[in-house]
C-alpha positions as CSV (number, residue, x, y, z in Angstrom):
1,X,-28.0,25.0,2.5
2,X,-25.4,26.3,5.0
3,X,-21.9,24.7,4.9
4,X,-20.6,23.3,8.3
5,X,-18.0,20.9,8.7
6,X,-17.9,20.7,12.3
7,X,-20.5,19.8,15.1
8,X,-20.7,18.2,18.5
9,X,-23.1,15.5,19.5
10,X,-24.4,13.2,22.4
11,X,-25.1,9.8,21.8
12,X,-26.4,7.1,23.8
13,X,-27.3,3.3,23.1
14,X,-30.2,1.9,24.8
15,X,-30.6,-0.5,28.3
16,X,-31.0,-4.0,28.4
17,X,-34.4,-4.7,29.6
18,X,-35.0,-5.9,32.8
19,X,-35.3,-10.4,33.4
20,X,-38.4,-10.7,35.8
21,X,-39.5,-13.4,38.3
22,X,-42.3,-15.7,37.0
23,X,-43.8,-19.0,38.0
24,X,-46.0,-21.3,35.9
25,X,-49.3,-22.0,37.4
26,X,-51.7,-23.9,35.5
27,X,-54.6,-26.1,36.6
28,X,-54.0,-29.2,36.3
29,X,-50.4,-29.3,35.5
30,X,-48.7,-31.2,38.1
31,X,-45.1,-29.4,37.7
32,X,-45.1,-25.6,37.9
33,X,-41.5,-23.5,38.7
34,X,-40.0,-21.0,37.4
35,X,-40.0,-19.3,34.2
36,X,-39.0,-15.7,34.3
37,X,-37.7,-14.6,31.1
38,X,-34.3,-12.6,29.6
39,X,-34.9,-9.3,29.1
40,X,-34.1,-7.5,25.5
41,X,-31.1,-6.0,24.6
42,X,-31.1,-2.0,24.2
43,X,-30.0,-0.3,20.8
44,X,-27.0,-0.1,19.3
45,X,-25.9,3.5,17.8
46,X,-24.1,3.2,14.6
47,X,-22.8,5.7,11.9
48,X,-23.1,5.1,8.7
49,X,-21.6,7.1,5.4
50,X,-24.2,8.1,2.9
51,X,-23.0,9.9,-0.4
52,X,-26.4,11.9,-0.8
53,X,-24.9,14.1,1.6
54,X,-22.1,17.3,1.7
55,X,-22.6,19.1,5.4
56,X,-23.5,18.3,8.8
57,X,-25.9,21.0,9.1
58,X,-28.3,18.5,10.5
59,X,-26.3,17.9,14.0
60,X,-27.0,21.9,14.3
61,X,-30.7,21.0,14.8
62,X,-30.3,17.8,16.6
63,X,-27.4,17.0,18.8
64,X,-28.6,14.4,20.9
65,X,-29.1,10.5,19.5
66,X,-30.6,8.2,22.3
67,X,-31.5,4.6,21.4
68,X,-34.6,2.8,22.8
69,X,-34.1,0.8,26.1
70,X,-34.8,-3.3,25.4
71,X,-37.9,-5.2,26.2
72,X,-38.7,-6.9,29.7
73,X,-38.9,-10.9,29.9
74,X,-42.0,-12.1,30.4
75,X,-43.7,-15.1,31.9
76,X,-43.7,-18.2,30.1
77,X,-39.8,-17.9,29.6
78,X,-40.5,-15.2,27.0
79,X,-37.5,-13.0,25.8
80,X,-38.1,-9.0,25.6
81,X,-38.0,-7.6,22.4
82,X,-34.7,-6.3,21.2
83,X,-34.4,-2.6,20.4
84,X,-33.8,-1.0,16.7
85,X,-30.6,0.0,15.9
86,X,-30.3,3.9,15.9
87,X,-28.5,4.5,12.3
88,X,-27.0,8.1,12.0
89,X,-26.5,9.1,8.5
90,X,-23.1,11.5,7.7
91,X,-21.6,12.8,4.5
92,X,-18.6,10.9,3.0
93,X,-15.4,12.0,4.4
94,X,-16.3,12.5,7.8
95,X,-14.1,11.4,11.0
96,X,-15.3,10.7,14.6
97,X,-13.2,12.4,17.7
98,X,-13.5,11.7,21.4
99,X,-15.2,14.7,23.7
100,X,-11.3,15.8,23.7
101,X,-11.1,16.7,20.1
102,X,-7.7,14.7,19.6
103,X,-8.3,10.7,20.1
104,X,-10.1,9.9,16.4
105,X,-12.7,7.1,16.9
106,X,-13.3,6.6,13.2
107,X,-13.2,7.8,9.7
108,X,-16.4,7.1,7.3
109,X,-14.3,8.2,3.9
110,X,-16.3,5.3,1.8
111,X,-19.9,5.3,0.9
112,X,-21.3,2.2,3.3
113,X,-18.9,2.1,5.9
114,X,-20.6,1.8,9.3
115,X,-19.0,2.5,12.5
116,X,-20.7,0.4,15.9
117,X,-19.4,3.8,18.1
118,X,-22.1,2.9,21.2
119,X,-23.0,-0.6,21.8
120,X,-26.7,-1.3,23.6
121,X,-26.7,-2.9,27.0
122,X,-27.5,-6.7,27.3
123,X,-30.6,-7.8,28.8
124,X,-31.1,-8.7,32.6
125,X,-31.1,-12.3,33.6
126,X,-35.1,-13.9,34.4
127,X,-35.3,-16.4,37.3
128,X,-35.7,-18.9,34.8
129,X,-32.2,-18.3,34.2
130,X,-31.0,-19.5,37.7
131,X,-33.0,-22.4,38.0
132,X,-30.8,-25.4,39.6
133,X,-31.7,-28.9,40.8
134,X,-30.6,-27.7,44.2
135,X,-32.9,-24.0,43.9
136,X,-35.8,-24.9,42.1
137,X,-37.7,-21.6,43.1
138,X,-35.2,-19.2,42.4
139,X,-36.5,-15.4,43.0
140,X,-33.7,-13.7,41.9
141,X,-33.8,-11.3,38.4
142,X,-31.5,-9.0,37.2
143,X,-31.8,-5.7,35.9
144,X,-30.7,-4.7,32.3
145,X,-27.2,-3.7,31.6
146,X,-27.2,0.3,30.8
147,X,-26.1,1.3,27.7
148,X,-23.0,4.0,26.3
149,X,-23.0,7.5,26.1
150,X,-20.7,10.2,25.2
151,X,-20.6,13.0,23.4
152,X,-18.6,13.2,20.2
153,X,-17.0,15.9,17.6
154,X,-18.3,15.2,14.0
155,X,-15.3,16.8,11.5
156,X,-16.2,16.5,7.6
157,X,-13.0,16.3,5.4
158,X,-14.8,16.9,1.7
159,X,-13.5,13.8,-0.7
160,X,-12.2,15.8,-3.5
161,X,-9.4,14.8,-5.9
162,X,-7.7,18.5,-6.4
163,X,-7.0,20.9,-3.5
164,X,-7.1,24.7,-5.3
165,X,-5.0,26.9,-2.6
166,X,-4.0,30.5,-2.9
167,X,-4.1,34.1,-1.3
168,X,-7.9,36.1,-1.5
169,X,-8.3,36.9,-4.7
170,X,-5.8,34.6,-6.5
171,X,-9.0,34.0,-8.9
172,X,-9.5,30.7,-7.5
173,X,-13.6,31.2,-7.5
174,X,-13.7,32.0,-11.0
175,X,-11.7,29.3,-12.3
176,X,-14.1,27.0,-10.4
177,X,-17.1,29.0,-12.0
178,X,-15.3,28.3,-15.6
179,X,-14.4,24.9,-15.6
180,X,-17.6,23.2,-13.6
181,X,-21.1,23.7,-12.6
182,X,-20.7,25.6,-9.3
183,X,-21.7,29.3,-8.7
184,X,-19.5,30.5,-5.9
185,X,-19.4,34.1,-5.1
186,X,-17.4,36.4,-6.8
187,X,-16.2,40.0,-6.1
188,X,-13.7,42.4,-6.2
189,X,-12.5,41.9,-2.7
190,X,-10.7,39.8,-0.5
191,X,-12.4,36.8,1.4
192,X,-15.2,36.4,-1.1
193,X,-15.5,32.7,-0.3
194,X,-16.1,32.1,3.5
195,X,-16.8,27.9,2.9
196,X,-15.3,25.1,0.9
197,X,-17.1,24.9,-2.4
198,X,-17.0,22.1,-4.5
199,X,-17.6,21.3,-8.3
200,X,-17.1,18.2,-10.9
201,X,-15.0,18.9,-13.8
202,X,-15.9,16.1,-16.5
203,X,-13.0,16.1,-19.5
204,X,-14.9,13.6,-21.2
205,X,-17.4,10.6,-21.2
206,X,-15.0,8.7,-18.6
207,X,-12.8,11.2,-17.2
208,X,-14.2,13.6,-14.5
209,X,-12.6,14.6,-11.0
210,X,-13.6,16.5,-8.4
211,X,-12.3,20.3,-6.9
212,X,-12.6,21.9,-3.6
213,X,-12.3,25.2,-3.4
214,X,-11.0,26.8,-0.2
215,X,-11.1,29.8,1.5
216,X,-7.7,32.3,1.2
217,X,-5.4,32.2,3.0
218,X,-3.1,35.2,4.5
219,X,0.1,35.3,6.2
220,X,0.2,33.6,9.8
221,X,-3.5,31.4,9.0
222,X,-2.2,29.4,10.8
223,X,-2.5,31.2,13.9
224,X,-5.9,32.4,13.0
225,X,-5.6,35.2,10.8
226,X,-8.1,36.0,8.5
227,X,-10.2,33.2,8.7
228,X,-7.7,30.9,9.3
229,X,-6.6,27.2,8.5
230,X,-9.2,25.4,9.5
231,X,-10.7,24.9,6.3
232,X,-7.4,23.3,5.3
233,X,-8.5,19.3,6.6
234,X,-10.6,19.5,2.8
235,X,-8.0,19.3,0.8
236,X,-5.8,16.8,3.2
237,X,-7.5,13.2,0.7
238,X,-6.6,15.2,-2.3
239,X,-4.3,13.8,-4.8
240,X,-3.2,17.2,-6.3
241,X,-2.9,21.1,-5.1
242,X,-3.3,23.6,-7.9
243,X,-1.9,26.7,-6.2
244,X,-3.3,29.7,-8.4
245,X,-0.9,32.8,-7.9
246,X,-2.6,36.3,-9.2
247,X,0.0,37.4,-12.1
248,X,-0.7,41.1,-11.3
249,X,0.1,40.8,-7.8
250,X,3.5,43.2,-7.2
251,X,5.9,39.9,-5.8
252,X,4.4,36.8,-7.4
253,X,7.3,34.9,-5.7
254,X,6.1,36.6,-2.1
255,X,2.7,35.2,-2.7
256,X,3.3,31.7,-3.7
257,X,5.9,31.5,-0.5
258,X,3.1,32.9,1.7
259,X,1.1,29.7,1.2
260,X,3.8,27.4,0.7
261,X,4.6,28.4,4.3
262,X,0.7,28.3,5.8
263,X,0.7,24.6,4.0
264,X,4.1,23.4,5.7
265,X,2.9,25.1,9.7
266,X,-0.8,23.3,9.5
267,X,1.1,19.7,8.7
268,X,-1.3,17.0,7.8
269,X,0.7,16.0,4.8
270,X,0.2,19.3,2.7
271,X,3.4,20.0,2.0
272,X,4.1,17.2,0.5
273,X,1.2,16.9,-1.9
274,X,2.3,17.3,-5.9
275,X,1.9,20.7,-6.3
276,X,0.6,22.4,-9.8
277,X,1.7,26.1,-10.3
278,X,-0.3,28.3,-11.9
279,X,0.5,32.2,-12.7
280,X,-3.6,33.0,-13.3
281,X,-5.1,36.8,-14.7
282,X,-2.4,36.3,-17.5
283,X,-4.7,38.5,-19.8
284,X,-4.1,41.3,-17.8
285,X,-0.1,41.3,-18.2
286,X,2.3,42.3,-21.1
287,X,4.0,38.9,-22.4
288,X,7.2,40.2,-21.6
289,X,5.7,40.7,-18.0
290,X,4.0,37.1,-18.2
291,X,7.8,35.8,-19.3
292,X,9.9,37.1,-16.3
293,X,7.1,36.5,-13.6
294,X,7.1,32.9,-14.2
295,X,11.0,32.9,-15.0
296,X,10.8,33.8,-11.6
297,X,8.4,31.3,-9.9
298,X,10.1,28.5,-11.6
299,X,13.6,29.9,-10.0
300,X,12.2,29.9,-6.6
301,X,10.2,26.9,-6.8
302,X,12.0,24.7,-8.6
303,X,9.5,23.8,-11.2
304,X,7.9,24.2,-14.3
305,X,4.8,27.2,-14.3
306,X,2.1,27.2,-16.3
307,X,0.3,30.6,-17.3
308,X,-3.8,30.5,-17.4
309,X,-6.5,33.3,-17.7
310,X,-9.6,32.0,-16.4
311,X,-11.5,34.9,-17.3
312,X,-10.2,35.1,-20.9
313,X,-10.4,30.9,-21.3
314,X,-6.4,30.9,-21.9
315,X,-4.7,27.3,-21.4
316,X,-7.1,26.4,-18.7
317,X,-7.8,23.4,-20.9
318,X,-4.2,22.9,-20.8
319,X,-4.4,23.4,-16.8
320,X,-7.2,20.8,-16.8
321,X,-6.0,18.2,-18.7
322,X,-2.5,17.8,-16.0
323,X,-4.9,17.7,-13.1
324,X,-6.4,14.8,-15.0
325,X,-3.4,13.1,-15.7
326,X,-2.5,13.1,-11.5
327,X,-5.8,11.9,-10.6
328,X,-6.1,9.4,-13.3
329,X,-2.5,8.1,-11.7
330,X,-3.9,8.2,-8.2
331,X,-6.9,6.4,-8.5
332,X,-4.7,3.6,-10.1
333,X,-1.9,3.4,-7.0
334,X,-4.7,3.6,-4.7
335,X,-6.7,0.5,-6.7
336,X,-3.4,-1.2,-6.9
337,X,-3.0,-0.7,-3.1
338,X,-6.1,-1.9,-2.0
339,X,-5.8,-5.3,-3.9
340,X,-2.5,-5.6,-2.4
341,X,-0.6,-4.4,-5.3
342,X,1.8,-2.0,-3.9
343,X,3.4,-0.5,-7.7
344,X,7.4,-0.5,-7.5
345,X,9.1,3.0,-8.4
């Protein structure tokens, strides 16, 4: 299944129906007069957040969502039949902009949430309706209300709990490879992974989180080199970054300020996200060559380093078990928060 985190839709709820003009006539009934029924109300569009679902590769086939128009009134004071709600299924993370791409109509980031974006015209008034003791034979009806349209931007932001970040080739498709299920690509050149890629690390019995992987960066992504920063809004709900820096690289400091840099231009909160430091290919290095390369990440940085080989299997159990530890404290602010429990620090 192709990724795509990004698709453009029309969507429009359905008419009222239409009221009509009816009289009752009925042998041997001494009192006719009017009865003109209400017409139906049209369909309502609604999105709704499914977790069986990862990409919007559906809106590529179909990108237009029209709701049924409501039942006519009938004689005998009889209502038109409402029509069905239209019910558009998206993945889990994903936000709802205006035709401009900037006013945000909604974000679906929990499984259930429903959004009413288009709501379906009212039915028309039946002459029934406007029956008075001064206009007893009314012949007046009204047509149905029409219904919304517009046409929307569908964004996916992936729900993931780590955000791993780094320059092509920083080894950050292998260490997904290592530590979960998921078979990215993986090759000796830059840009090997062209979409997010996800995978479920699981610790133990009752401690598992979840990692997107993104596309390198380069210098000035945020200006649309390489393949830019687009992929970036994946990691903006994630509680940790783990910024793998490739050991053998010639200015290990160079690198990790090249991304530091990218994160801080594209905004969105990155910046600010507890970042975890890894110095990764470690089995390819000398340990007096592992010693000053971190000396100096932790000098420019400001924090500790930690050293991994994902190829070799060296402290990425070690790497693992911190990411844990930040999600694990997430997850509890975030249940606190919800209940109203905002924890003091």
């Amino acid at each position: 299944m192709k990724f795509l985190d990004q698709a453009k839709i029309y969507v429009k709820s359905g008419d009222g129906g239409d009221g009509v003009v009816a009289f009752r006539r009925e042998k041997y009934i001494e009192f006719g007069g009017p009865d003109g029924g209400n017409g139906g109300r049209g369909g309502d569009i609604v999105f709704e957040a499914v977790d069986n679902l990862n990409t919007l590769i559906d809106f590529r086939y179909t990108q237009h969502f029209r709701a049924r128009k409501g039942g006519n009134g009938a004689g005998s004071d009889r209502t038109g039949a409402a029509a069905q709600t239209v019910v558009i299924k998206v993945p889990i993370g994903t936000q709802i902009f205006d035709e401009d791409r900037e006013t945000m109509l909604g974000d679906l980031d929990k499984a259930g949430m429903r959004l009413l974006l288009c709501r379906g015209g009212d039915g028309g008034r039946g002459n029934a309706h406007y029956k008075t003791s001064t206009n007893r034979a009314p012949r007046r009806a009204d047509k149905g209300w029409p219904g919304e349209e517009r046409w929307v931007w569908l964004r996916l932001k992936l729900i993931a709990d780590v955000g791993l970040v780094g320059l092509p080739n920083a080894g950050k498709s292998t260490f997904l490879s290592t530590v979960s299920a998921a078979k990215p690509k993986i090759a000796d050149y830059p840009f090997t992974t062209l979409h997010p890629q996800l995978g479920v690390v699981r610790l133990s019995v009752t401690e598992e989180f979840v990692i997107a992987d993104i596309p390198g960066l380069i210098e000035g992504a945020h200006e649309g080199s390489g393949l830019g920063d687009r992929f970036l809004g994946h990691v903006e709900r994630c509680a940790v970054l783990l910024h793998l820096i490739d050991g053998t690289a010639e200015d290990v400091v160079e690198s990790w300020r090249t991304i530091r840099h990218e994160l801080s231009e594209y905004g969105g909160g990155l910046a600010d996200k507890p970042e975890i430091i890894v110095l990764n290919k470690i089995d390819a290095l000398l340990p007096e060559e592992i010693d000053e390369r971190r000396t100096a990440l932790e000098q420019a940085s400001g924090q500790k380093v930690m050293c991994m080989s994902s190829v070799a299997h060296m402290n990425v159990d070690t790497v693992l078990r911190q990411l844990q530890d930040y999600v694990t404290r997430n997850r509890t602010e975030r249940a606190e928060q919800e209940k109203g429990e905002v924890p003091t620090t």
